[in-house]
C-alpha positions as CSV (number, residue, x, y, z in Angstrom):
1,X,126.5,30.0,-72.2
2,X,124.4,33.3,-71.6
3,X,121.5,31.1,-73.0
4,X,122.1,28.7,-70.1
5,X,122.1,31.3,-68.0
6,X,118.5,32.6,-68.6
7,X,117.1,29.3,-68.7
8,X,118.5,28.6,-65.2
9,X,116.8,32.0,-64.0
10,X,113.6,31.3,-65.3
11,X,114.0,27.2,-63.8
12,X,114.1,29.2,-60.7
13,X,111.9,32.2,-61.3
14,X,109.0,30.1,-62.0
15,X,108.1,27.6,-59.4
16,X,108.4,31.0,-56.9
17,X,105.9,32.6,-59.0
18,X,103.4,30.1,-58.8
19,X,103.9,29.5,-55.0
20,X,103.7,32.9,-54.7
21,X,100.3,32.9,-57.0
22,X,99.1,29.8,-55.2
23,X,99.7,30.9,-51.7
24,X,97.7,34.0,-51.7
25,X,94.6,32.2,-53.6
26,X,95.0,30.4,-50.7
27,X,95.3,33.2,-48.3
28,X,92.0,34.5,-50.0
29,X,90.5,31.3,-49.7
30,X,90.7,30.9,-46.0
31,X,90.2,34.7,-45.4
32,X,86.8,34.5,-47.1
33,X,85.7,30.8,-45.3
34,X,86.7,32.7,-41.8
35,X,84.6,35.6,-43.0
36,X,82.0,33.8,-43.9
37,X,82.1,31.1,-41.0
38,X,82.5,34.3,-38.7
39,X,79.1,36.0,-40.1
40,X,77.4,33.2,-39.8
41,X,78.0,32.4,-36.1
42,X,77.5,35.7,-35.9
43,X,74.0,35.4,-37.2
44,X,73.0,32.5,-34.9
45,X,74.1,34.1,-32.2
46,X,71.8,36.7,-33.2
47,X,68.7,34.9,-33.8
48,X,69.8,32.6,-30.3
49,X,69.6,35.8,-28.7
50,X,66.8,37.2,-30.0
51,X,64.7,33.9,-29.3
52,X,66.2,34.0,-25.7
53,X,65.4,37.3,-24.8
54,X,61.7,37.2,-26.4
55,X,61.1,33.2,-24.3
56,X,62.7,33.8,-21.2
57,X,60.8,37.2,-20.3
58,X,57.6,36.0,-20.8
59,X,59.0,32.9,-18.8
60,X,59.9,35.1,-15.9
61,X,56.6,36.9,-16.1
62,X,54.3,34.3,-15.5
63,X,56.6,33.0,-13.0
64,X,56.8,35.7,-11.0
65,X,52.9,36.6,-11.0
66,X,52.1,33.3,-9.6
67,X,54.9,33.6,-7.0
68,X,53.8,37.2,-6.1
69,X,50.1,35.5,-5.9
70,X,50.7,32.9,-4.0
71,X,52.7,35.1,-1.3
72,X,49.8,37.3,-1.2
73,X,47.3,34.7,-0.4
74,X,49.8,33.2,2.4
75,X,50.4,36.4,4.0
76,X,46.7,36.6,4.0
77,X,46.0,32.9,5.6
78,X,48.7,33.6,8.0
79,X,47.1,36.6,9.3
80,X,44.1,35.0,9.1
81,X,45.3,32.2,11.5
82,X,46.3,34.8,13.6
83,X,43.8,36.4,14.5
84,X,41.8,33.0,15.0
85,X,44.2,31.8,17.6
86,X,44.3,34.7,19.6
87,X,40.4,34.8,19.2
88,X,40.3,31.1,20.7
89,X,43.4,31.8,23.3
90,X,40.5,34.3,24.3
91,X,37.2,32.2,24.6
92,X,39.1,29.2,26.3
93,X,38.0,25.9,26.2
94,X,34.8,24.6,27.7
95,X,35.1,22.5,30.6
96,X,33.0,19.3,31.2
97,X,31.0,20.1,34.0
98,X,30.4,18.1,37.3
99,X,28.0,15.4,36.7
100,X,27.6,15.7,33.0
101,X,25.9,12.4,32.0
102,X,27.1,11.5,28.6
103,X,30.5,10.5,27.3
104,X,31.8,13.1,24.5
105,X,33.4,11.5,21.3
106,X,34.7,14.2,19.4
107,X,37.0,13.2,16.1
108,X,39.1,16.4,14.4
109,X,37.9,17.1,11.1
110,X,33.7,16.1,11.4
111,X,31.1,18.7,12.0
112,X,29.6,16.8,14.8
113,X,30.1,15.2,17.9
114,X,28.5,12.0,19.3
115,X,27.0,12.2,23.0
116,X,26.6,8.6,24.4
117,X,25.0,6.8,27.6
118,X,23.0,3.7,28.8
119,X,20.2,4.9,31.1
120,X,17.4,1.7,32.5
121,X,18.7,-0.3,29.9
122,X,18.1,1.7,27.3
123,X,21.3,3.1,24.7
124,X,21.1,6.9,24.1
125,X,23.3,8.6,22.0
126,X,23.1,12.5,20.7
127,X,24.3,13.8,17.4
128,X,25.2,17.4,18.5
129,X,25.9,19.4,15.6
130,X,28.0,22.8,15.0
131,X,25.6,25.6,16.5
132,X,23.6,28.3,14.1
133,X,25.0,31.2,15.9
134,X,22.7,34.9,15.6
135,X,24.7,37.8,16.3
136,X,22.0,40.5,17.5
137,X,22.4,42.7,14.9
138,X,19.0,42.5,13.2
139,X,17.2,42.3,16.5
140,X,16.1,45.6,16.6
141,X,13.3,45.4,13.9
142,X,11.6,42.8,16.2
143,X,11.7,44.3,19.8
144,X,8.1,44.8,19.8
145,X,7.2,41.3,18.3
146,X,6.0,38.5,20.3
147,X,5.5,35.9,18.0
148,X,7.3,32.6,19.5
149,X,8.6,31.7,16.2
150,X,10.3,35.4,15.6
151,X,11.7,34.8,19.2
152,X,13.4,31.7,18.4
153,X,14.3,32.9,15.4
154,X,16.8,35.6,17.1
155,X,18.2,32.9,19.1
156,X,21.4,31.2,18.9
157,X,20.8,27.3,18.5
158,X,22.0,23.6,18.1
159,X,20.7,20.9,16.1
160,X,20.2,18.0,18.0
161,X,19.3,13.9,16.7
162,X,18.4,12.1,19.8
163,X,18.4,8.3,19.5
164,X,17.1,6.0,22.2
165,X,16.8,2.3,21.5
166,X,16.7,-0.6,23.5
167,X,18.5,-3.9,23.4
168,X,15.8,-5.1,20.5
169,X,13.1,-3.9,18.6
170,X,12.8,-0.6,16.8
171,X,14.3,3.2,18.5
172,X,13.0,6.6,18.7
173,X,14.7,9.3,17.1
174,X,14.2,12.7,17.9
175,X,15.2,16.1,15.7
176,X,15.8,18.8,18.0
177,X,17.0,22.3,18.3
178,X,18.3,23.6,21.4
179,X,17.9,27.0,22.5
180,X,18.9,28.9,25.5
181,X,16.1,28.2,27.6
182,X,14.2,25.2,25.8
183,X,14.0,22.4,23.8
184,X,12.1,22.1,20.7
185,X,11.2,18.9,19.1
186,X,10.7,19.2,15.6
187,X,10.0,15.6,14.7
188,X,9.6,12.4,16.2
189,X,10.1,9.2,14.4
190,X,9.8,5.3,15.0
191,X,13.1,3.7,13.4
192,X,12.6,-0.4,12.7
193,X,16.1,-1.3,11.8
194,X,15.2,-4.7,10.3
195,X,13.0,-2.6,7.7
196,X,14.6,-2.6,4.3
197,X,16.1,1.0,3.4
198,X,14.2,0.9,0.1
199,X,11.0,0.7,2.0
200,X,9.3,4.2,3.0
201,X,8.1,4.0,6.5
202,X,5.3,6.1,8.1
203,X,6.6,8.7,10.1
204,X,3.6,9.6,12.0
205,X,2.4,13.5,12.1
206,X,4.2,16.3,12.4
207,X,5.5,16.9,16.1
208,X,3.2,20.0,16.5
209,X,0.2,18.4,15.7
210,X,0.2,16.3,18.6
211,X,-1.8,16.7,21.7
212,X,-0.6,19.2,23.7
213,X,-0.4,16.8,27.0
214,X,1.4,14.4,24.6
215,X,3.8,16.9,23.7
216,X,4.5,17.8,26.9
217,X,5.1,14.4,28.2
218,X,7.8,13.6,25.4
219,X,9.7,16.5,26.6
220,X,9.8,15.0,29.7
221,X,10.7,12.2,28.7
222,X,13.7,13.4,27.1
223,X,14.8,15.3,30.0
224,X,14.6,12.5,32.6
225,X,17.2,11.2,30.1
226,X,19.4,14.1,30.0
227,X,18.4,16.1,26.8
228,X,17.6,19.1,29.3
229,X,18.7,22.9,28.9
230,X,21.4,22.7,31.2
231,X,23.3,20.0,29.2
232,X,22.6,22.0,26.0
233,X,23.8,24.9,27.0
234,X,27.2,23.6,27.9
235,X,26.8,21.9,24.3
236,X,26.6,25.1,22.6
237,X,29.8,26.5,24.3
238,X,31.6,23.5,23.6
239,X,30.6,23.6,19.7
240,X,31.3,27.1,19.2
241,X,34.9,26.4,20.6
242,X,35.3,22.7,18.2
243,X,34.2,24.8,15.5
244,X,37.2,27.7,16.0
245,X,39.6,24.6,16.2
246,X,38.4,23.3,13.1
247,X,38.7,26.6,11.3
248,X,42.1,26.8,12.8
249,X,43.3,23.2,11.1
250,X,40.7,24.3,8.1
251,X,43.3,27.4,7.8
252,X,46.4,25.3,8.3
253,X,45.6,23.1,5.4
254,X,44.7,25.5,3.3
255,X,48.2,26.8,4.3
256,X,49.9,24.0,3.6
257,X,48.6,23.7,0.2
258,X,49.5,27.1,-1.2
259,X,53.3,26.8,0.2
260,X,53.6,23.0,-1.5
């Protein structure tokens, strides 16, 4: 009977003992995988970080020097455009004066402007471009010289191609520059437009070797047609003022650029 006893104890003793021995090897074993799992979140986390905060810096640099750049350079346009506005708010415009004989074609964003008119049957059109302006500064040196060429030379002036032509045959072209007070013709050339372009064509001498009296009478013969002081000198107002506009739009693309 006692016997019977003990063996029911142990029956029961037993099986409590090994769940007791098996649940806390299992205890262990999930403590350590949660350890271990923990450290090594832990650990990427770590590295993540370090990665991040080494990337994103460097990111944030070089972004923000090219934003801090680029604002520079528009704060300088800006004032830039400024001060050419008010400049051209000053100058005003140049009016077209009373019986100015050619018709003005003038297209935004080109350097020149076309002049046009028929005169006796013949076409004349000007090719007026932006003026070579001289400010004065340097003028001092050459008060006491009175070479013509070192004259000119201190003057503001326009470059001029004049081409008349007539309903057939070949046209004259004139280079010019317009001063002030005169008209110089640099060059005179016969144009045959049924000539091939790969063909040279004689030009003929150089304007200031010609006869004097021949000289002369070419000059007159331009201004009977128009080419005369008083139409240049409106010209060079009116270029000075076309090329403040263009600088203006010049500006405002450049503008426009930067902020895209």
């Amino acid at each position: 009977m006692a016997l019977n006893n003990v063996i029911r104890t142990a029956s029961r003793v037993v099986p409590l003992a090994i769940r007791a021995s098996t649940g806390r090897l299992g205890y262990l074993h999930h403590h350590h995988s949660s350890a271990l799992f923990a450290t090594v979140n832990s650990r990427v986390a770590e590295l993540s970080g370090n990665l991040f905060q080494r990337s994103f810096p460097s990111f944030l640099h070089q972004y923000s020097t090219k934003t801090s750049s680029n604002e520079s350079l528009l704060r300088v346009i800006e004032s830039e455009i400024q001060c050419a506005v008010e400049s051209q708010e000053e100058d005003q415009g140049e009016e077209v004066p009373q019986g100015f004989p050619f018709k003005i074609e003038d297209h935004p964003g080109q350097q020149t402007i076309m002049l046009s008119r028929e005169y006796q049957g013949e076409t004349i059109s000007v090719e007026v471009h932006m003026p070579d302006l001289v400010t004065g500064e340097d003028n001092d040196d050459n008060d006491n010289d009175d070479e013509e060429g070192e004259v000119k030379g201190n003057q503001s002036s326009i470059p001029l191609v004049v081409r008349i032509s007539k309903k057939s045959g070949p046209c004259l072209e004139f280079g010019c520059t317009a001063y002030p007070d005169e008209i110089a013709i640099e060059n005179l050339s016969v144009k045959d437009p049924e000539n091939s372009e790969d063909q040279i064509a004689y030009e003929g001498p150089d304007f200031g070797d010609l006869d004097e009296n021949l000289q002369k009478a070419f000059h007159k013969y331009l201004e009977i047609r128009g080419i005369k002081p008083s139409t240049t000198n409106f010209l060079h107002g009116y270029m000075i003022d076309k090329d403040s506009r263009e600088y203006i739009t010049w500006l405002k693309n450049l503008q426009k650029f930067v902020q895209a």
